[in-house]
C-alpha positions in Angstrom: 6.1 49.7 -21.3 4.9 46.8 -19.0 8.0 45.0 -18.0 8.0 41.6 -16.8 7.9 40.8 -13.5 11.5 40.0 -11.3 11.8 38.7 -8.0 14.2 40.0 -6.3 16.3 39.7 -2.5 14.8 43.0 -1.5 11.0 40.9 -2.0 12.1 38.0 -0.4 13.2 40.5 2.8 9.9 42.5 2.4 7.7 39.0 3.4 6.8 37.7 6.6 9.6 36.5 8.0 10.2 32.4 7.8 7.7 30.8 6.2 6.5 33.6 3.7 10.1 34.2 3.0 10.6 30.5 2.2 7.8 30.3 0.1 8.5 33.2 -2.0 12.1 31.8 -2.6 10.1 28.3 -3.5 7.6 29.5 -5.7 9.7 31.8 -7.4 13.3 30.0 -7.9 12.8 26.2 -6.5 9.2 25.0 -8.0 10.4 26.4 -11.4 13.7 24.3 -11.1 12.2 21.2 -9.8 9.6 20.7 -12.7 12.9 19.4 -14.2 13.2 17.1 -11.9 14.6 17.0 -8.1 18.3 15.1 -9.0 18.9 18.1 -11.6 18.6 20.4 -8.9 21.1 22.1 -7.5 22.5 21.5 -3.7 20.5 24.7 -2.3 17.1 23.9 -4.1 17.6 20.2 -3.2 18.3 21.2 0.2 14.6 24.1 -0.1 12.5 20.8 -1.4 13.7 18.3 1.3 12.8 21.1 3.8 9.1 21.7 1.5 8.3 17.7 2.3 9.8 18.0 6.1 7.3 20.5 6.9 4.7 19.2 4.7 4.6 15.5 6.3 5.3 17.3 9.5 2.2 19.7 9.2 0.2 16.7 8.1 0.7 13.3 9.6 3.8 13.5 11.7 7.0 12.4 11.6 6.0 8.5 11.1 4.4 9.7 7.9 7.7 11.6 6.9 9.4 8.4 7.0 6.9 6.8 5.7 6.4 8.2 2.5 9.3 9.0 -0.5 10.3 11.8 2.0 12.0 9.4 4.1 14.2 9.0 1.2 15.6 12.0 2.2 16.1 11.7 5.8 19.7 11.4 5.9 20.2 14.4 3.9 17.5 16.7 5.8 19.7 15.6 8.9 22.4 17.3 7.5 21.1 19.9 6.1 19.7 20.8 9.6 23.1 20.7 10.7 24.4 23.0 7.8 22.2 25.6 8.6 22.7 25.7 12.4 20.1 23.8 13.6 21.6 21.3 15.6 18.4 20.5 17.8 16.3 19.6 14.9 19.1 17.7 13.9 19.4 15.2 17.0 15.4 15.5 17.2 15.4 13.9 13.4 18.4 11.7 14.6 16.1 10.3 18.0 13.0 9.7 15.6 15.2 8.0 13.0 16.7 5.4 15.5 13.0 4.7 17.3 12.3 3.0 14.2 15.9 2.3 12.4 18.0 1.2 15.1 21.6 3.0 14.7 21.8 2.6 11.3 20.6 5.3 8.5 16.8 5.4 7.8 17.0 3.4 4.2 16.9 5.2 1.6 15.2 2.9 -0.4 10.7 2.9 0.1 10.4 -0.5 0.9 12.8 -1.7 3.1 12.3 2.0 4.6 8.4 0.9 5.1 9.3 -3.2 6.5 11.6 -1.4 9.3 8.9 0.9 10.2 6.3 -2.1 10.2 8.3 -4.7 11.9 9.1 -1.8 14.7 5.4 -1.4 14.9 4.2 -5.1 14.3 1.4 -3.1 11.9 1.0 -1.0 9.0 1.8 2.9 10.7 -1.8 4.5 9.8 -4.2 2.3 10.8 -6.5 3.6 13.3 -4.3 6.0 15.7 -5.5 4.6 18.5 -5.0 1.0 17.5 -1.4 1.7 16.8 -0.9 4.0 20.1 -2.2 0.8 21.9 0.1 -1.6 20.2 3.1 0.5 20.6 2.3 1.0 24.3 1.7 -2.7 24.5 4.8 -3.4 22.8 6.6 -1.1 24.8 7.8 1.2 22.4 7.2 4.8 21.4 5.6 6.3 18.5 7.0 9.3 17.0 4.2 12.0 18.3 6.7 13.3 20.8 9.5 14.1 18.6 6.8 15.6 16.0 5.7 17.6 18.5 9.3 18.8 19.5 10.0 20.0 15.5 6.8 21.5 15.4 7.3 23.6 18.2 10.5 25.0 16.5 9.9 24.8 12.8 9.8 28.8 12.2 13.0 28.8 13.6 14.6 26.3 11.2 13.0 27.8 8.5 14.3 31.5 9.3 17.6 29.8 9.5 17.4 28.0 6.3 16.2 31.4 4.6 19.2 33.1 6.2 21.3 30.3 4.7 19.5 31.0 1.4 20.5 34.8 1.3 24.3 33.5 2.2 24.1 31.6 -0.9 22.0 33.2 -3.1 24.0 31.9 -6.0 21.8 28.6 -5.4 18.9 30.6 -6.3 19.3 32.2 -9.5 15.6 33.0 -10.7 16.2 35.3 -7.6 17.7 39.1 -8.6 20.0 40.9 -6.3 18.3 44.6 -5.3 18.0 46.1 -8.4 
């Protein structure tokens, strides 16, 4: 008898730790969840898919795309999340980018005023050539966000073992996911 396939806490231990982890719990609880649509998500898979478009738009174009793009919509709640999980640097890192570009209020949650305040802080659209913007925000005298991509980059396993070890804690969020058995 060929029995179907379960994941279970025990496969999610045997991956690499961090990221392969992560992924498993994603592919096999989160993704299945989400196809329903992010806002009937629970609090732990909402919390796995703003961390999936974190490190997505980190890995990719940076921290100005992050706020850039409908992941910014989520900025406020990544910041949190950050700190729920322990990870008080990446936090205040998130936090320094944020107010480069937003000032001391909340990144907007909302695309297009989210994308004015990041064009008005630049005086240009964010991806035009690199160097062009570098210039300009040199010139300007103000600082992209390269620095504090560089800073979350440089610790992103860690986060992401944390937020797995928060996972296991709360492995009720994750029901697609069996205890050893």
């Amino acid at each position: 008898m060929n029995l179907p396939f379960t994941p279970t806490w025990a496969k999610v231990a045997s991956q690499k730790e961090g990221f392969g982890q992560f992924h498993y719990i994603f592919d096999k609880d989160v993704e299945k969840e989400w196809k329903k649509g992010y806002y009937q998500l629970n609090m732990g898979r909402q919390m796995a898919v703003r961390f999936w478009w974190l490190t997505a738009e980190l890995n990719n174009g940076g921290l100005d795309q992050y706020f850039w793009n409908s992941s910014g919509d989520f900025a406020s709640d990544t910041i949190e999340d950050l700190r729920q999980i322990g990870q008080d640097p990446a936090a205040e890192i998130l936090v320094n980018a944020s107010r480069k570009l937003f000032g001391d209020s909340e990144p907007p949650r909302e695309t297009i005023p989210r994308r004015a305040a990041i064009e008005a802080y630049y005086g240009t659209h964010p991806f035009n050539d690199d160097d062009d913007r570098e210039r300009l925000a040199i010139l300007e005298g103000k600082a992209s966000l390269d620095q504090e991509t560089r800073q979350l980059d440089a610790i992103q396993k860690g986060i992401v073992i944390a937020l797995v070890t928060w996972m296991n804690a709360n492995r009720n969020e994750f029901t697609h996911i069996k205890d050893n058995g």
